[in-house]
Every structure is written in C-alpha cells, then in structure tokens.
TIVOBA-195030 format. One record per residue (C-alpha): residue in three letters; x negated, y, z negated. Coordinates in steps of 0.02 Angstrom, whole numbers, plus 50000, padded with zeros to 5 digits. Each point is the difference from the previous one (the first is absolute). Example, Ala and Ser with C-alpha at 12.3 -4.5 7.8 and 13.67 -1.06 7.14 Angstrom:
2
ALA493854977549610SER499315017250033
END
This chain:
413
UNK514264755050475UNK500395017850009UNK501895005649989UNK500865009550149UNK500185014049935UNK498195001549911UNK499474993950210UNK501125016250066UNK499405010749868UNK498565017450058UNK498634997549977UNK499365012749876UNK499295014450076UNK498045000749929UNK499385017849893UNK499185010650088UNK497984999849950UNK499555013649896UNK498655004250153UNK501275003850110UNK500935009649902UNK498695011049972UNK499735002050184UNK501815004050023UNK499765014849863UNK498695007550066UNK500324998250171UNK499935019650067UNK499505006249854UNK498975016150040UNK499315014049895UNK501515013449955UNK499855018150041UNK498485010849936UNK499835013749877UNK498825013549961UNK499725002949801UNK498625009049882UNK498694991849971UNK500254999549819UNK501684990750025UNK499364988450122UNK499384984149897UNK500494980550035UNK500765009450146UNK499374993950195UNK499155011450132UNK501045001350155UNK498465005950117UNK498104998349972UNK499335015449898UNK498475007450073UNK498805011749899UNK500125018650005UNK498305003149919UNK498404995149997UNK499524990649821UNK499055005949921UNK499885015750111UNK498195002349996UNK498384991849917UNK500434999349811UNK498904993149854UNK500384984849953UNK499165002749816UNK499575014549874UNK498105004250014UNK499135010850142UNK500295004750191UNK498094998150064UNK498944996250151UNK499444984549988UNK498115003150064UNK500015011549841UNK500144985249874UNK498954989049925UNK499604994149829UNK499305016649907UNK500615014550116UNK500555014749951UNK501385008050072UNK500715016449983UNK501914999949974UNK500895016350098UNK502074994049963UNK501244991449956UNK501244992150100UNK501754990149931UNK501544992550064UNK501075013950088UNK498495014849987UNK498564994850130UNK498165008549988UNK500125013750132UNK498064999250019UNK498744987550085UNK498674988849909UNK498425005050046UNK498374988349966UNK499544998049837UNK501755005349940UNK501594991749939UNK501815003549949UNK500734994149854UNK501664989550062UNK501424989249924UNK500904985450101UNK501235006250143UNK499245017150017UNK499355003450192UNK498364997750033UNK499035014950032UNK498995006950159UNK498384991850017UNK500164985449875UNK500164983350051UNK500044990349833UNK500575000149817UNK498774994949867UNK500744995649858UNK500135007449829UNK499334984849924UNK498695001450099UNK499405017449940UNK499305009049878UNK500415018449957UNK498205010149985UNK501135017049985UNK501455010750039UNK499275000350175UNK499094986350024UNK500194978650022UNK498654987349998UNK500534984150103UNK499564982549909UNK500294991250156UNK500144999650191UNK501505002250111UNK500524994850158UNK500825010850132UNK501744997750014UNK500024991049801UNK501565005549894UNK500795009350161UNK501894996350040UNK499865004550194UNK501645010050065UNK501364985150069UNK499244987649905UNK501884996549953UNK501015004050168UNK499735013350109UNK501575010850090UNK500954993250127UNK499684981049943UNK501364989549938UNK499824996249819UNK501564989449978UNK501114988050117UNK501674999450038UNK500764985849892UNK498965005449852UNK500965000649834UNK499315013849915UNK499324996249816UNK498615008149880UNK498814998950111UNK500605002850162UNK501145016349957UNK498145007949905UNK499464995250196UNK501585010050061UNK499755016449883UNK498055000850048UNK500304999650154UNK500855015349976UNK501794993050029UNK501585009249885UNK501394989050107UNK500074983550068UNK501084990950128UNK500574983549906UNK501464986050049UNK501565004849938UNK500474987849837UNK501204988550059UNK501755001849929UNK500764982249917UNK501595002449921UNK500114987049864UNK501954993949933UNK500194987349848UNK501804991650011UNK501184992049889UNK501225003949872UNK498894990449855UNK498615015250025UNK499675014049907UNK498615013449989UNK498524996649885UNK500565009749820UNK501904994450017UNK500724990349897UNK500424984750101UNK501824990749980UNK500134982249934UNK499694994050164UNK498865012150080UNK498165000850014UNK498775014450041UNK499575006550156UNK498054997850039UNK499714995250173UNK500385015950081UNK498485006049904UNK498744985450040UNK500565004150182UNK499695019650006UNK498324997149903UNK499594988350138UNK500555013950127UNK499055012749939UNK498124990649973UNK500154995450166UNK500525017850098UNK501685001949985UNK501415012149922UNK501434994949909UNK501985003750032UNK500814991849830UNK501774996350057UNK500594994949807UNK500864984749974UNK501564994550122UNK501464989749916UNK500734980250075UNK500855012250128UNK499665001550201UNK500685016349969UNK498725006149883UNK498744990350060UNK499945005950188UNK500365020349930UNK498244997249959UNK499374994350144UNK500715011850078UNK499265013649887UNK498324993350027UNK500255001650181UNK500615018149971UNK498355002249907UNK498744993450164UNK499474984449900UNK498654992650109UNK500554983449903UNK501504995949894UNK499604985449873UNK501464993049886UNK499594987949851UNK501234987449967UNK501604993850094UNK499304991450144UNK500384982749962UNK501814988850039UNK500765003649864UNK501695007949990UNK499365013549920UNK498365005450096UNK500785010250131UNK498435011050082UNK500134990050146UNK501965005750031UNK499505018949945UNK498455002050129UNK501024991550130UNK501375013449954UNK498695012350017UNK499464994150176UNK498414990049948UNK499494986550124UNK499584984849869UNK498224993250089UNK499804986949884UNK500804991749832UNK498714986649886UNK498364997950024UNK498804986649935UNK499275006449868UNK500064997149805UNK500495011649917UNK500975009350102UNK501264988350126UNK501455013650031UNK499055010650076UNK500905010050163UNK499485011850110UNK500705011850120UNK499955016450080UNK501225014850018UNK499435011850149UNK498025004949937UNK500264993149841UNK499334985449916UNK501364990649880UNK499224988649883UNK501094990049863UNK499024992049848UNK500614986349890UNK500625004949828UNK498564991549897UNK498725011049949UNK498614990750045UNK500654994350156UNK500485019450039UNK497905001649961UNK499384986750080UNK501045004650154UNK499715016349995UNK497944997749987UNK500124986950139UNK501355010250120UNK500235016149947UNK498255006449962UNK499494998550165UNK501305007650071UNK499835016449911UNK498065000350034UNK500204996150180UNK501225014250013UNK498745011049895UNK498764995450100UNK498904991349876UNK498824985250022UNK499894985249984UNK501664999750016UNK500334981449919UNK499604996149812UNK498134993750009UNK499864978649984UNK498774994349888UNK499104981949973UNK499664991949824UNK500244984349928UNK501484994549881UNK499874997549836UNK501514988049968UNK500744987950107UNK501495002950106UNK501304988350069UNK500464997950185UNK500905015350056UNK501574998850107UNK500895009750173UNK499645015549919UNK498555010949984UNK499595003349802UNK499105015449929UNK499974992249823UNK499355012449861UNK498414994149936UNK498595006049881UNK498145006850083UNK498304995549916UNK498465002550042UNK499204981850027UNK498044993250032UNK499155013250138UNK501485011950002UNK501304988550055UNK501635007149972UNK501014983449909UNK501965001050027UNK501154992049858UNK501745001350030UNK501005005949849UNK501054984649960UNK501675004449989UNK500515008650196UNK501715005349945UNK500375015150129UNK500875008049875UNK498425004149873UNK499445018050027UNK498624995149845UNK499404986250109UNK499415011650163UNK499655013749875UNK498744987649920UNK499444993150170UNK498315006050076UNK500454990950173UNK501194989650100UNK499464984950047UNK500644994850187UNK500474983350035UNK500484996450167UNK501584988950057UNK499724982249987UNK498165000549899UNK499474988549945UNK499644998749809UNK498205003949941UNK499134998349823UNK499005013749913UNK498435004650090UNK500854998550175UNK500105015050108UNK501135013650020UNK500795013550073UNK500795016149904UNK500285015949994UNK499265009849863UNK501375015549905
END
C-alpha cells in the first residue's frame, strides 16, 4: 500500500511531444523582409516575387545546327545549291534565300529571309567555293529553334518561393534580369555558454573542453537560409549571459539560439538570464531523445531558442527544431526535414516516453531499399558518432521493439 505522502505527492507533469513543440516554434512564422541584389550575388538565396521575362528567347528563329539555311522544296538527294552567305551567332545574313540557293550557317545564328530549314553539314557535300550538293532531304521547319521556344516577354519564368540555384539563376540572367527581389536571410544569433568553453585553437584548462556546437549550429543556419550573429561564449553568470541577449536583440536577431545551460542544474542559468531579459519561457522539456531541456520562448518579435549542451543533442535539435524555423522564415520549402521509409538493419529494443532520433548507418538494400542500422553506442556526447551517421533513425514513444528487416522511419543527413 502506497505511503501518504507518495498518495499526496503531483503527479508528474508529462514532456511535451516533440510534435507540438514544433508547432509552437513555428507558429507565425512568416517570410522576413525582402531584398533586391545582383544577380551574380543572388545564389541559394529565395525570390520574394515571381520573375517574369523581359525578352523573348531566343529572340528570333535561330539554327539549331552548323550546316545550311535553305528552302526546303529546294532539297533533295543530289541538288545543287548555290551558297550566297554566311550567317553566325551575333552577325545575321542581311540577304534572303532565293530558290536554288543557301547560306552557310552555324548554331544560334538567325535564320535568314526566305529559308525555312537547316540542312545539315553532315548532310552535304562541298562541289566549290560557291556551290553545295545536298546528300539528303530536309524537312521544313528541321534544325530551326523558333523565336520563344524558351519563354517569351511578359511570362513568368520563375515563382515566388523559388530558391534560386544553377539552374534557375541561368533562367534569371536569360531572361534578361541583373537584380532580383529575394527573402531577406533570417538573422539567428547563436551563444555557447559556460565557463568550461573555449574557442577552437585555445589551449583548453585542465578542466575545459572545446567549443564546437556553436559551429554545427551556424552551419545548420546557413544551408537552410539563414545569417549568422556569433555572440562568443557567455561565462556561469546571468550577468554575462543576458548582455548577450541583449546584444543580439540590439543586432535584430530574427532568432536567438543559446547552446548549453538550459537544464536544473545550479549552474545552467539561461532560463534566469532570458527571463532577466524579458523573455516569456513558452515551454521547458520536450519528449524527445536526444535533446530533453529544450525551452522556448519569445521576446517581442523574436524567437528564443535554448539547446542542450551535448553536441549531438544541440544537432539533433537543431535539425528537428531549428531548421525549420529558419527556412520558414526564409521562406523556403518544404519547410520540415523530409521523412523517409526503409527497413532496419539491426534490431532495436522497445523505446520509452520519449521520442528517439538514434544515429544510425544507411545502405542501400535489395530494390533500392534504404536499410537503417543504428550505430551502437548512442552516447549524446559523440560528435564522431553523428559525424559518421548517414541518418537518424526515429523511434516513436512507446514502440514497440522490432528485429532486422522490420520497417522504419528516418530521416536521412
């Protein structure tokens, strides 16, 4: 029989599913402001309005080969043709073909007056400096690029929402474009704390280790959109720590992140220095493995995220949380990290209350079968484990254990 006191007792209050959180994150989260920028600056960045063509491409009829501008009805196997020009990319053939005639012409140069198809080169054999003999037929309209076979002006050639890449900004330029609107990157100001940091090169204390998260984090920022605010690393101090915060707010962060301090210890103190600052705490632990101590809050327009300590937990958190934050604020889709199917290829014991993104291995299995194998030691701690990982694996609360060959769920890095 349960003691009195163990009867009186809370009940303890259950973590917050890692869903939810999310939700809570994103909530509001709109594209920031817009910028316009060259062209040749403009990669990985978004567009902020649709682009529509201001040229036609190509411009007029252009040869799609080297050979000869011709009138069809003027070719069959055997003819002879008198040649009366040349025409090349950027210096058109001023003239008209006439019957019986043709103009010598290399790919992209305009079609000239009166012809209405290219034969060939290979197709042709020289009888003089004037003079062609066709081997074979052509067809009218064969080898001809017709003018807007691309785009034409005044159509839209890329969407809002488009995140322009090697392809897409080539689309951009030809369409005659030297600016672009694009989505401002978000700002996240990123701050490591506690006194057992320092920067990668130091020479750390006898109890000290080196800083690495804050990296991890702003790598994250930037593949997925965003800019980066370093704010160093803050001391076991309120103090120090919310001077920061407060610098970050001085510098329009769109987000503030901090990496370490937000557990119950005595000396994780974010959650006294961003209540200092005027944060409104949203939530504090979340179900989800690694990654527990994770809070939340905001302070006016700004989003305050705190990250555990642990590398991989700051990674895992920050893929799962962060990531699509930034994009949604950078307007980038999709905005969530893409969930893939395969089957595992190691068993896996029952999971518990917590939602686990365990590191795991990705093969290629029978009929392209991506097969997940957790790397077996999960310490959150072991920056070589997610470095080596090609996935996490997700196991949700409360599943039940499966052997290898049974399916899963992951998401690939």
């Amino acid at each position: 029989m349960a003691s009195d006191s163990a009867a009186k007792s809370p009940a303890r209050k259950p973590l917050m599913p890692v869903d939810e959180a999310a939700a809570r994150i994103l909530a509001g989260a709109e594209p920031v402001g817009e910028d316009w920028i060259a062209i040749d600056e403009a990669a990985g960045r978004v567009l902020a309005a649709d682009l529509v063509a201001r040229r036609t491409q190509p411009p007029f009829d252009a040869s799609a080969m080297d050979g000869y501008a011709v009138r069809a009805a003027d070719v069959a196997a055997g003819a002879h043709l008198r040649r009366t020009g040349e025409a090349a990319a950027g210096r058109r053939f001023a003239g008209e073909v006439g019957p019986g005639e043709a103009v010598r012409i290399f790919t992209g140069a305009p079609v000239p007056a009166g012809a209405d198809a290219v034969l060939i080169q290979e197709n042709t054999r020289v009888l003089g400096e004037d003079a062609i003999e066709a081997t074979e037929g052509v067809k009218p309209g064969a080898n001809i690029r017709r003018a807007g076979l691309d785009f034409r002006a005044g159509e839209t050639v890329l969407a809002m929402g488009t995140r322009l890449d090697f392809r897409t900004l080539s689309l951009a330029a030809a369409a005659n474009h030297a600016t672009v609107p694009v989505r401002r990157r978000p700002k996240v100001a990123v701050l490591s704390t506690g006194d057992e940091l320092v920067p990668p090169g130091a020479e750390p204390g006898p109890d000290q280790i080196v800083a690495s998260n804050h990296l991890g984090i702003a790598a994250l920022v930037a593949a997925n959109g965003g800019s980066v605010l370093p704010l160093g690393i803050a001391g076991d101090t309120v103090a120090d720590i919310a001077g920061r915060i407060a610098q970050a707010v001085e510098g329009d962060a769109d987000v503030i992140v901090t990496l370490g301090g937000a557990s119950v210890g005595d000396h994780d103190l974010v959650a006294a220095a961003l209540a200092r600052e005027g944060v409104a705490l949203d939530f504090w632990k979340i179900a989800m493995r690694p990654g527990k101590p994770v809070m939340f809050g905001r302070l006016g327009g700004t989003r305050v995220l705190g990250l555990p300590g642990n590398p991989v937990s700051s990674m895992v958190c920050g893929l799962v949380l962060l990531a699509p934050l930034v994009r949604a604020l950078a307007g980038i889709a999709p905005v969530a990290p893409l969930v893939e199917t395969g089957i595992l290829g190691a068993p896996v014991r029952q999971n518990d209350v917590r939602r686990d993104y365990m590191r795991a291995r990705i093969a290629t299995g029978a009929g392209g079968t991506p097969v997940i194998t957790p790397i077996p030691v999960q310490d959150s701690s072991m920056i070589s484990a997610i470095a080596a990982a090609g996935a996490l694996l997700i196991r949700e609360p409360h599943e039940a254990a499966a052997d290898a060959g049974a399916p899963c769920r992951f998401i690939r890095l």
